[in-house]
C-alpha positions as CSV (number, residue, x, y, z in Angstrom):
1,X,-66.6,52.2,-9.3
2,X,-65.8,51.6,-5.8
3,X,-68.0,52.8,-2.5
4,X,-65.1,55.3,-1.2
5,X,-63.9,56.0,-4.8
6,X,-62.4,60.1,-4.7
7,X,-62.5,59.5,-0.7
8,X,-59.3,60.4,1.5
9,X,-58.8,58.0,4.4
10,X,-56.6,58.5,7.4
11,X,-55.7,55.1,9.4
12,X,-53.5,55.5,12.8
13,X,-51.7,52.5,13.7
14,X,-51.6,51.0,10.0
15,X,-48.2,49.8,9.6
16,X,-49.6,46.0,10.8
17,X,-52.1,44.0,11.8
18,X,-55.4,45.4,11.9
19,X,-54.9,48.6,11.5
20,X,-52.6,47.0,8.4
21,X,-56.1,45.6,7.5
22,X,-58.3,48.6,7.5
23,X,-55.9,50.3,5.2
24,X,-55.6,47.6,2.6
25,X,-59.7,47.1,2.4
26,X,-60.7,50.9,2.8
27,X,-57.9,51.2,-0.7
28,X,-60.0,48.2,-2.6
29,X,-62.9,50.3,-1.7
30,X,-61.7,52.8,-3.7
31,X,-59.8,55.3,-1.0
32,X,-56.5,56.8,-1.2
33,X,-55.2,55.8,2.0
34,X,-53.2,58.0,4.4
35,X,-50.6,55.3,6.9
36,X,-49.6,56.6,10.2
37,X,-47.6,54.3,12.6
38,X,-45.0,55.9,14.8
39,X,-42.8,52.6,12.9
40,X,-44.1,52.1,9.3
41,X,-42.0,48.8,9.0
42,X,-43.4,47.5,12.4
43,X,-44.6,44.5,10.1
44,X,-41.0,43.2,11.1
45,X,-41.7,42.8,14.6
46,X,-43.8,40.4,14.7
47,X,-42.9,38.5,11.1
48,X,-46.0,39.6,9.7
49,X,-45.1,39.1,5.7
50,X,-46.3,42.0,3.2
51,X,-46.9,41.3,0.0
52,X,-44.5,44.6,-1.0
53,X,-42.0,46.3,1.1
54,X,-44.7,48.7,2.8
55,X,-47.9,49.0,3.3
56,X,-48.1,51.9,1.6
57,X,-46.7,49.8,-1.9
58,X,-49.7,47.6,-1.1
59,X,-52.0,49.9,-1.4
60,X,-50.4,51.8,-4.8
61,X,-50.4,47.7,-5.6
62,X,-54.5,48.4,-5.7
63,X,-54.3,51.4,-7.8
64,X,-55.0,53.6,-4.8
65,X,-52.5,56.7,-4.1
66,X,-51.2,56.5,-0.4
67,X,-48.6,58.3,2.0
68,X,-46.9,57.1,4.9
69,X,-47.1,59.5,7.7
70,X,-44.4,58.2,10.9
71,X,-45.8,60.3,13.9
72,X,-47.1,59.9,17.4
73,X,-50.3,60.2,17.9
74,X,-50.1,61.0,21.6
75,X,-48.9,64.6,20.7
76,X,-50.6,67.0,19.8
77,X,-48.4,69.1,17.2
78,X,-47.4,65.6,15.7
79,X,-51.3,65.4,15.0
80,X,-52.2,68.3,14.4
81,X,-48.6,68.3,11.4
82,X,-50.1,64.9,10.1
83,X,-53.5,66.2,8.9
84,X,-51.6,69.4,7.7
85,X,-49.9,67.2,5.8
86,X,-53.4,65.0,4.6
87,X,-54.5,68.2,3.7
88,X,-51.5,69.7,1.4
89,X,-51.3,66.0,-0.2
90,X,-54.8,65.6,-0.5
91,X,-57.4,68.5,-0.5
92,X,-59.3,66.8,1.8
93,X,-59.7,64.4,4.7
94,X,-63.3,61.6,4.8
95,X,-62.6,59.2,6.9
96,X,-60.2,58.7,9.8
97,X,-60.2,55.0,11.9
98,X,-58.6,55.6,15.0
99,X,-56.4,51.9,15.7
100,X,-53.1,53.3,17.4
101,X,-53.0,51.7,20.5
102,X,-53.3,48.3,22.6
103,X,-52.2,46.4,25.8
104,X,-48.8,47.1,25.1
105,X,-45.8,46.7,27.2
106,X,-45.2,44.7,30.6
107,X,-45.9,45.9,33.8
108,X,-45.4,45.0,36.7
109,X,-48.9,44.6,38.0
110,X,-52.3,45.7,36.0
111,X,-55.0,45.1,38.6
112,X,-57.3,48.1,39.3
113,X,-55.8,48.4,42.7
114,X,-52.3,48.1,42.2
115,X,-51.4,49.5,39.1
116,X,-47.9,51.8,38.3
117,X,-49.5,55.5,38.0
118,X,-46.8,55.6,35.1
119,X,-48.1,52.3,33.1
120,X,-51.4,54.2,33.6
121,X,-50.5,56.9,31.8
122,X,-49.3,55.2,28.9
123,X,-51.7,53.0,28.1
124,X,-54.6,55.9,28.5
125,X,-52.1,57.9,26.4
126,X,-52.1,55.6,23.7
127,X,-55.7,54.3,23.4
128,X,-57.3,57.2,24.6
129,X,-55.6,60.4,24.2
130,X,-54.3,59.4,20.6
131,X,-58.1,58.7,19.9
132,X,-59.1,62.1,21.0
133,X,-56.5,63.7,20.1
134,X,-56.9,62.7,16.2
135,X,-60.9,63.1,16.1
136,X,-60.1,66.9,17.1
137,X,-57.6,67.8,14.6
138,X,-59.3,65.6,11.9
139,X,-63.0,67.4,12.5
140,X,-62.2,70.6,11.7
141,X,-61.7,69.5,8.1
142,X,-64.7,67.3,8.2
143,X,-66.7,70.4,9.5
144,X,-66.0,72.3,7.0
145,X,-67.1,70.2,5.0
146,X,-69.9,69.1,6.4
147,X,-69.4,65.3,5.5
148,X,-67.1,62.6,7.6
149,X,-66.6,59.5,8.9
150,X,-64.9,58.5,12.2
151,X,-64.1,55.3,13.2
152,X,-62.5,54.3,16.5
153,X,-61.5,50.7,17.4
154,X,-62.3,50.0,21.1
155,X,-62.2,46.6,22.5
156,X,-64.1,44.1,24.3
157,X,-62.2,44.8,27.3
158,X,-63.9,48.1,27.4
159,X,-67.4,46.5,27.5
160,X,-67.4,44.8,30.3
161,X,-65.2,43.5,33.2
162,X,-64.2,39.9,32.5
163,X,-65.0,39.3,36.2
164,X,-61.4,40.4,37.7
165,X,-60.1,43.4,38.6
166,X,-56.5,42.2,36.0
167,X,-56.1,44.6,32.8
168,X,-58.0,47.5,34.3
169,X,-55.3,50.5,32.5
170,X,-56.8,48.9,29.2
171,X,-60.4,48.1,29.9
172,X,-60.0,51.6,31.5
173,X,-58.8,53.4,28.6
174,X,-60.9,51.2,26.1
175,X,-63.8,51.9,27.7
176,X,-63.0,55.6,27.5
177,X,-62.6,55.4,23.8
178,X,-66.3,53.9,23.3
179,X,-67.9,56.8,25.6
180,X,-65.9,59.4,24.2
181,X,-67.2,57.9,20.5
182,X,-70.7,58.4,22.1
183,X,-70.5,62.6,22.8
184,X,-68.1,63.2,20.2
185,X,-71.0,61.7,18.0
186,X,-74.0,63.9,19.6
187,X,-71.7,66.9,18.8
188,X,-70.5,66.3,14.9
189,X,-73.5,65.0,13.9
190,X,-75.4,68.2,13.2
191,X,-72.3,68.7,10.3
192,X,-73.0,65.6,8.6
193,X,-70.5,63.9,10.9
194,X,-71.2,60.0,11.9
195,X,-68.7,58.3,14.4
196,X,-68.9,55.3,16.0
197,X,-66.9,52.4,17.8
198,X,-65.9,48.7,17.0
199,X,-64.6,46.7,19.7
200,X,-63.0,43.7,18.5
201,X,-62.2,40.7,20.6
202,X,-60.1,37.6,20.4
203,X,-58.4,38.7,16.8
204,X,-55.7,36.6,15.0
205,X,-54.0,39.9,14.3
206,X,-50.1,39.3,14.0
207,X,-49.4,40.4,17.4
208,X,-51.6,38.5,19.0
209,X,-50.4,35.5,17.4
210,X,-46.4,36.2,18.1
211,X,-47.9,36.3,21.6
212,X,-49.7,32.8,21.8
213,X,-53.3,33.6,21.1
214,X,-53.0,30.5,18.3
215,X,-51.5,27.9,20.1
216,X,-53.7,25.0,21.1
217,X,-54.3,25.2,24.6
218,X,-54.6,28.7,24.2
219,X,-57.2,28.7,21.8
220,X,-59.2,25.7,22.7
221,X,-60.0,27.6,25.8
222,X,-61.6,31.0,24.1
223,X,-62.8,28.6,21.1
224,X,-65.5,27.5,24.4
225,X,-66.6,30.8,25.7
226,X,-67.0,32.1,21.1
227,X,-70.5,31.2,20.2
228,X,-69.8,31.2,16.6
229,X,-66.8,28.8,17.3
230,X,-63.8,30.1,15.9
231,X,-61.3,33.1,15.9
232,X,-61.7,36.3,14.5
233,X,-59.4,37.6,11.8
234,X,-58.9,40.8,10.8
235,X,-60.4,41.2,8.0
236,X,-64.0,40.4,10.3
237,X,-62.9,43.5,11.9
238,X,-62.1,45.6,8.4
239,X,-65.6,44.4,6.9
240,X,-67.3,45.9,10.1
241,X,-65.6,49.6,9.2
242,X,-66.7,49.4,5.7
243,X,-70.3,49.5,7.0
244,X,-69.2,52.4,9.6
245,X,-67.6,54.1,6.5
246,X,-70.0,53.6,3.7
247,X,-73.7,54.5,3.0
248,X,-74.6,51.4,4.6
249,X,-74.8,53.2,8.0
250,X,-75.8,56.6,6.7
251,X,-78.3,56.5,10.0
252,X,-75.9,55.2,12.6
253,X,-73.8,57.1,14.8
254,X,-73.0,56.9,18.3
255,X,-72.6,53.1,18.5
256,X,-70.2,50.3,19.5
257,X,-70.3,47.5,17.5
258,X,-68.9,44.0,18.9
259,X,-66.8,42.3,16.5
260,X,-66.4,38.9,19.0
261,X,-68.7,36.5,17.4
262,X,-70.9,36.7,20.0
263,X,-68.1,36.2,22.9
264,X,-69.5,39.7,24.2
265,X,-73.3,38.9,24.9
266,X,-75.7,40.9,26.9
């Protein structure tokens, strides 16, 4: 028997890398696994190899049922269609990890006083909106029936500075994401409801590696400020939502959980 076994999970963003991740490990938990990515062969992009032609065949692969969902989860009536569709397919909806997003795209200039109002609106669209947008169409199943977990995937960027004014439309939006996570929280948890945040930081995810995170110079330079001394991967980040989306945490809500091996410390 697994933890989630008869559980319905919804993961945005699933179609690689971490949000790839969540998806595989919430199915060997036992889920049937619900993929939305507004491309669900964005594997391809950045050479990340499956071990079947979607992710949704890896998790069948498990013995898990799964659906692949291609929507956009900064619009509303896209949303608000895909958990229709969860529903029909399903009868129900548990668990819902909010991972769409990231610092996507290449703007001109990202510092806090100089950004493009349009790059701003993109990136809060996709972090933040998406994020809020989900957790409202997704709580009015899990009100009803008084039982659900929310996960939403911040970042480290969120939590504090970095001590320059660069990257501020993601630490921006990021940081929105784990406040909003906070009073979304105080309201569902009277159903039953428990959400909280994780907010990973220097990940191998595929992305990041197509974009240089692993090459040496590169990462000897992050490998000094990581007290645990290495990179994360992503399952470090999937084994984190497992305990946001089992009885582990049965008594947590509200709360932002570093996954940076201690590269975030107060």
């Amino acid at each position: 028997m697994g933890k989630l076994d008869g559980q319905v999970a919804l993961v945005t963003g699933a179609a690689r890398g971490l949000g790839r991740a969540y998806a595989l490990h919430l199915a060997s938990l036992g889920a049937d696994v619900v993929v939305n990515d507004i491309d669900l062969h964005a594997a391809k992009a950045f050479g990340e190899e499956l071990t079947s032609e979607t992710v949704m065949a890896e998790i069948e692969a498990r013995g898990r049922r799964a659906l692949g969902i291609e929507a956009d989860a900064t619009q509303r009536d896209a949303v608000e269609a895909m958990v229709r569709q969860v529903l029909d397919t399903f009868g129900r909806l548990d668990i819902l990890v909010n991972n769409a997003g990231g610092a996507l795209g290449t703007p001109r200039s990202t510092l806090a006083s100089d950004t493009d109002e349009a790059y701003l609106d993109y990136i809060l669209d996709v972090n933040l909106k998406s994020t809020i947008l989900c957790c409202q169409a997704a709580s009015r199943p899990m009100k009803a029936a008084r039982y659900g977990r929310i996960v939403n995937v911040g970042s480290q960027a969120g939590l504090w500075s970095g001590h320059t004014g660069d990257g501020m439309p993601y630490k921006v939006a990021k940081a929105g994401v784990i406040h909003y996570t906070r009073v979304l929280a105080s309201e569902l948890g009277p159903y039953g409801i428990n959400v909280n945040c994780i907010a990973p930081a220097w990940i191998l995810s595929s992305r990041a590696v197509a974009q240089g995170r692993n090459t040496p110079e590169i990462r000897d330079r992050l490998l000094a400020q990581i007290p645990l001394g290495r990179l994360g991967v992503p399952e470090d980040c999937a084994k984190v939502v497992e305990f946001l989306v089992t009885d582990l945490s049965d008594y947590v809500t509200g709360q932002t959980i570093a996954v940076c091996g201690g590269y975030v410390c107060w």
